[in-house]
C-alpha positions, 0 to 999 in steps of 0.5 A: 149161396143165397137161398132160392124159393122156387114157387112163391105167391108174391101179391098174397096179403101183403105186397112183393115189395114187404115180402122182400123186405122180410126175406132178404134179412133172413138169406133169400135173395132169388124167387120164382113168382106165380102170377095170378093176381096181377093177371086176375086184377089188372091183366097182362099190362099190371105184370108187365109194370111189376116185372119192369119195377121190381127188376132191380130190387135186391130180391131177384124176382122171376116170373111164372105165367099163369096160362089161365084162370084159377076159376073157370069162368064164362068170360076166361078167353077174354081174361086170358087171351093167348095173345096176353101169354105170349106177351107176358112169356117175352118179358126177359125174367118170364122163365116158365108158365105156371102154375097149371092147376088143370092137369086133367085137361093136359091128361085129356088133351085139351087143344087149348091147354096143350097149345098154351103150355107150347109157349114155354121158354124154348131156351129151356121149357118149363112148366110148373105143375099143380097136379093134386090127385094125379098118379100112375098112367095121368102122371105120365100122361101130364109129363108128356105134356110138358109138366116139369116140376109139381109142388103138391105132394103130400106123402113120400110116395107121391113125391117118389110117383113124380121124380120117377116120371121125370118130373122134378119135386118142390117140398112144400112146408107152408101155414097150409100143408106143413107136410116136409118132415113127411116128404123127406121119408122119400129120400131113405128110399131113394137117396140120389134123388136129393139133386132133383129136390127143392124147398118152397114155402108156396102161399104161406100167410103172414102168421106163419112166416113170421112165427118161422121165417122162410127158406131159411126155416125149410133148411132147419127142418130139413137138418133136423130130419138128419140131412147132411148140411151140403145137401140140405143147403143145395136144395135151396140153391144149386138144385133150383137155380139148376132146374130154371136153367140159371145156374150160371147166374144163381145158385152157387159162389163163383165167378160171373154170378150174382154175388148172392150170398149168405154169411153164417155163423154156422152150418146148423143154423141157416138164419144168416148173420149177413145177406149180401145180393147183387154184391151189396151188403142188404141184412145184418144180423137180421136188420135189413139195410137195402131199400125196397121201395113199394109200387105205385099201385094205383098205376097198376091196379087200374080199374073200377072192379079191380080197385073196389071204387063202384057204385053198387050196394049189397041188400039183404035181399041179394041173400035169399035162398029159393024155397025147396026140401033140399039144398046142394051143401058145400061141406068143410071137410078141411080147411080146404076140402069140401063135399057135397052134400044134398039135404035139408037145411040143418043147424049151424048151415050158413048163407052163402054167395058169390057176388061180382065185384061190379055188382052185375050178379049173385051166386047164392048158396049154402056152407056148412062146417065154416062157423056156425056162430057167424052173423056175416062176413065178406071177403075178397080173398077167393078163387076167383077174386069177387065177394064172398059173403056168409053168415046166418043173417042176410042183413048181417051179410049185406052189412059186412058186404057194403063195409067191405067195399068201403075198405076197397077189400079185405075181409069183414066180420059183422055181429048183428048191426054192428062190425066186429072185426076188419082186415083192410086189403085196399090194393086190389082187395087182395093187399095191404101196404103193411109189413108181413110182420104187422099184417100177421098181427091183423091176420091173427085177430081175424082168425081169433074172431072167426073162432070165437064164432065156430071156425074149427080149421086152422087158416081161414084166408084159405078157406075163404 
């Protein structure tokens, strides 16, 4: 059958539509699409618009509803009215909310949380889990309340931890957490467990799709661990399509599905020689045939902040720093792990801010372990969709800001006077209308340029 990632991150570099185009060729034909960026950037009515739009491409794609922001923000009950979820849960290819990345809060019974996870599809609840440094009693505590599934295991017993509280697993393999060759240990200590098993790639960037593939790269490293083919291949078929409750549409070859399926030269290599979806011959020996055409979006991101087009401009100014003996530093521990750190200013601490995207404010503040030979750099990769900037001099700082909303988005790596290297994301700063493989190639030299200048970790987006 045609492989199905369960928990992917489509509007993430490069756009749904580019992502369809690289996948179908290499056997997925189904995705189960976290929502964020479109809610972030254009609300309830973007999703409707891309749902309805990419209802009938080639890749199936189906929808998790974010229940809130990534970022805690003060004006998140506007962002996320719970009227907008329950909208947004009506569309007929909304089949869970997710991901819910504030289990503590279900942990501490959060009337608000609690009432939104409620909404869950009646037909068969679902409730996708990120659920980083839960276990035990937390664990059971967030599978009453309605968690179904996690993706963020990164031992074996982690994975055992969750399956034992019912909560179905997603093995990640991603350019983040290549952890799948770790997680697969859990199936020597409890082999049955291979029905409640998946495969997702998550957010993986560009760079290390196109170095591996997709879905099809997750089953190789799965038969490479000593799996049996028609386990290995159900964790990427039956297994998810059974967990959305739509294995009467997903998932297997046979009558009244959709005629999704991956044609292969043989069992030991998942790279299909064809792909056909929705009954239609889409890939041949890794040419694409279908036609994904890309969305209009401008109709879709429609705002001034969503679409970088505002009249303000970054100063040197906006970067300084009050004058005191010690400073809260934000430590790189990982490209993803931070602490805190109270102390005085040291070598190789860079500047750092948050700014608005409208320009209304300015979060100052201080990161150490990112790159210390770095002059300025802005981004609207992050958490929470504004500006990030840092660097060592506010005037590179403030240069690669007002470049950066030049581009309408992306990232920008200024040396002195002078830009030294850009990422254009001008849709929505968080896309680019490029292929995965072309954006991969611009992804690559942003990372060279960024160790160059001191970046030690391996995925700079990431961190940003």
């Amino acid at each position: 059958p045609g492989y199905i990632d369960p928990h992917v991150h489509p509007a993430h570099v490069t756009t749904p539509s580019a992502l369809a185009r690289f996948v179908l060729p290499r056997g997925t034909t189904s995705v189960f699409a976290d929502t964020l960026q479109l809610l972030e950037l254009g609300g309830v009515r973007a999703f409707l618009r891309v749902a309805d739009a990419l209802t009938g491409a080639p890749l199936k794609f189906y929808w998790m509803i974010r229940p809130h922001a990534q970022s805690r923000t003060a004006d998140e009950a506007r962002r996320f009215p719970f009227r907008d979820l329950v909208k947004a849960l009506a569309h007929p290819r909304a089949v869970a909310i997710g991901e819910v990345t504030r289990w503590p809060d279900a942990w501490s019974g959060s009337r608000d949380l609690l009432r939104r996870l409620a909404q869950s599809p009646p037909r068969l609840p679902r409730v996708e889990g990120h659920t980083a440094g839960a276990s035990g009693e937390k664990l059971a505590a967030i599978a009453a309340a309605g968690f179904t599934s996690d993706h963020e295991p990164i031992t074996a017993r982690e994975v055992l931890e969750r399956a034992r509280q019912g909560i179905a697993v997603m093995l990640r393999e991603s350019s983040l957490r290549p952890d799948l060759h770790a997680l697969l240990d859990a199936l020597k200590e409890a082999p049955a467990l291979v029905s409640r098993l998946m495969l997702t790639c998550d957010g993986s960037m560009p760079a290390f799709l196109r170095a591996h593939g997709f879905v099809d790269h997750l089953i190789r490293v799965v038969l490479e661990r000593g799996v049996a083919p028609v386990d290995a291949y159900r964790m990427a078929t039956l297994n998810p399509a059974t967990y959305f409750g739509l294995d009467g549409d997903l998932g297997g070859i046979a009558p009244g599905r959709y005629a999704d399926v991956c044609l292969l030269d043989d069992l030991a290599e998942p790279r299909p020689a064809a792909v056909v979806a929705r009954g239609r011959l889409v890939a041949s020996r890794g040419r694409l045939l279908a036609r994904v055409a890309e969305l209009p979006w401008s109709r879709i991101f429609t705002s001034p902040e969503a679409r970088l087009t505002v009249g303000w401009r970054a100063r040197a100014a906006d970067f300084a720093l009050p004058a005191r003996d010690r400073y809260p530093v934000i430590r790189l521990v990982s490209a993803v792990i931070t602490r805190l750190e109270e102390r005085p200013l040291g070598p190789g601490d860079l500047r750092a801010a948050l700014l608005d995207r409208g320009g209304r404010w300015v979060a100052p503040g201080i990161v150490a372990g990112f790159a210390d030979r770095l002059d300025g750099l802005a981004a609207t990769i992050s958490t929470d969709f504004n500006i990030v900037a840092l660097g060592r001099s506010p005037e590179a700082m403030a240069r690669a800001v007002n470049r950066l909303l030049e581009l309408r988005g992306g990232v920008v790596v200024v040396d002195g006077a002078q830009v030294a290297h850009e990422l254009p994301l001008p849709l929505g700063g968080i896309m680019t209308r490029a292929s995965v493989e072309d954006a991969a190639g611009r992804e690559g030299e942003l990372r060279a340029a960024l160790v160059a200048r001191g970046y030690s970790h391996h995925e700079p987006l990431f961190t940003l």
